[in-house]
C-alpha positions as CSV (number, residue, x, y, z in Angstrom):
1,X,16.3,-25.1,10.2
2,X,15.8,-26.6,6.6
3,X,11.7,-25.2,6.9
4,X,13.3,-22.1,7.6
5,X,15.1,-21.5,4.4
6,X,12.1,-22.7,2.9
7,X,9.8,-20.6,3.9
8,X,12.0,-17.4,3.1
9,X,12.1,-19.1,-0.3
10,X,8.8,-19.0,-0.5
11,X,8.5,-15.4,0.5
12,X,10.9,-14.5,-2.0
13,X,9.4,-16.0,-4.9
14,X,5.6,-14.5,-4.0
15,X,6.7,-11.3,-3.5
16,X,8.8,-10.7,-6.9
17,X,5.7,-13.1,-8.6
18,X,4.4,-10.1,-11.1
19,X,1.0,-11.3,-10.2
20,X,1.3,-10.3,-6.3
21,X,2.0,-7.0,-8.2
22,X,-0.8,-7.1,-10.1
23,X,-3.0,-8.2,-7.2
24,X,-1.8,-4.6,-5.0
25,X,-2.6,-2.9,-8.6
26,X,-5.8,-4.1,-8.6
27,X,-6.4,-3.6,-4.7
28,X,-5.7,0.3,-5.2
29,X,-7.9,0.3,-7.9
30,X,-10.9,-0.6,-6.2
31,X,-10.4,1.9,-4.1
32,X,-8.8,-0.5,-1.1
33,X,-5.9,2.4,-0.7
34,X,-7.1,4.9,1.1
35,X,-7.4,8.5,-0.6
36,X,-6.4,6.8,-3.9
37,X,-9.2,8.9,-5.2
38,X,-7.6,12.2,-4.2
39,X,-4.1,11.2,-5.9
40,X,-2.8,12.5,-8.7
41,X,-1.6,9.6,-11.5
42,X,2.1,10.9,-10.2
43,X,1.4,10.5,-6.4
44,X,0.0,7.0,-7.3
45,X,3.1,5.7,-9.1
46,X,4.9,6.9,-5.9
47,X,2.9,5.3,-3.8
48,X,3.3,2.4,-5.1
49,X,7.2,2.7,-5.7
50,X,7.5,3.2,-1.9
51,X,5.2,0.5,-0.6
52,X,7.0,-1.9,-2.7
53,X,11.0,-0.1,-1.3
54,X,9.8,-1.1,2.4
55,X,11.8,-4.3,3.6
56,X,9.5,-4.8,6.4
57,X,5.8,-5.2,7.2
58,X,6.2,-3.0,10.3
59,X,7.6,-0.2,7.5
60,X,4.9,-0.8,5.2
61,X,2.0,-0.1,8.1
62,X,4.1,2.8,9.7
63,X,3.5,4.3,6.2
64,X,0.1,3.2,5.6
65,X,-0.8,5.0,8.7
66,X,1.6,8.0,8.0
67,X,-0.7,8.1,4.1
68,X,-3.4,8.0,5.7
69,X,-3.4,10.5,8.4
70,X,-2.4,12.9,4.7
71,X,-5.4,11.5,2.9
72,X,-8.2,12.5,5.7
73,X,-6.3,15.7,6.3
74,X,-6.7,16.1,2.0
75,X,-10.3,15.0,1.5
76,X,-11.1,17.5,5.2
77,X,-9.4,20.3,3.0
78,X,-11.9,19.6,0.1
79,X,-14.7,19.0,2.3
80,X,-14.8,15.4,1.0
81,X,-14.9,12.3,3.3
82,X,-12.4,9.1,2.8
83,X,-13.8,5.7,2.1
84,X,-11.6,4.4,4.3
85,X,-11.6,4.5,8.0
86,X,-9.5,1.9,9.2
87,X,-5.7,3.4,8.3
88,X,-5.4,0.8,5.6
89,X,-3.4,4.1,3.6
């Protein structure tokens, strides 16, 4: 079970690095969140608050898909079409 403890170390320690936070900054910033270009700066900040809160991976894609069923149903409002297609939110 030693490996085991390990590798939850080694989660822990690449998930509060502030380069893995830098690395989802830059990801949304080349447009790799879907709808990022519909957000407001406000909307953004919350995004990213919340994907960061979620605990678990299966949170993080329940919301990805959740954001990005809101993003199409945003850019069909304003007759603009995502960049996104695959519910990467």
């Amino acid at each position: 079970m030693r490996y085991g403890y390990s590798a939850v170390l080694v989660a822990i320690l690449l998930c509060s690095n502030p380069a893995f936070a830098q690395q989802a900054e830059k990801k949304a910033e080349s447009g790799e969140v879907c709808g990022w270009e519909l957000m407001g700066e406000d909307e953004r900040t919350a995004h990213r608050q919340k994907m960061r809160s979620l605990s678990s991976r299966e949170a993080r894609m329940k919301y990805r898909q959740e954001h990005h069923s809101e993003m199409e149903k945003r850019a069909k409002e304003q007759g603009k079409t995502l960049r996104c297609d695959d519910g990467s939110g």
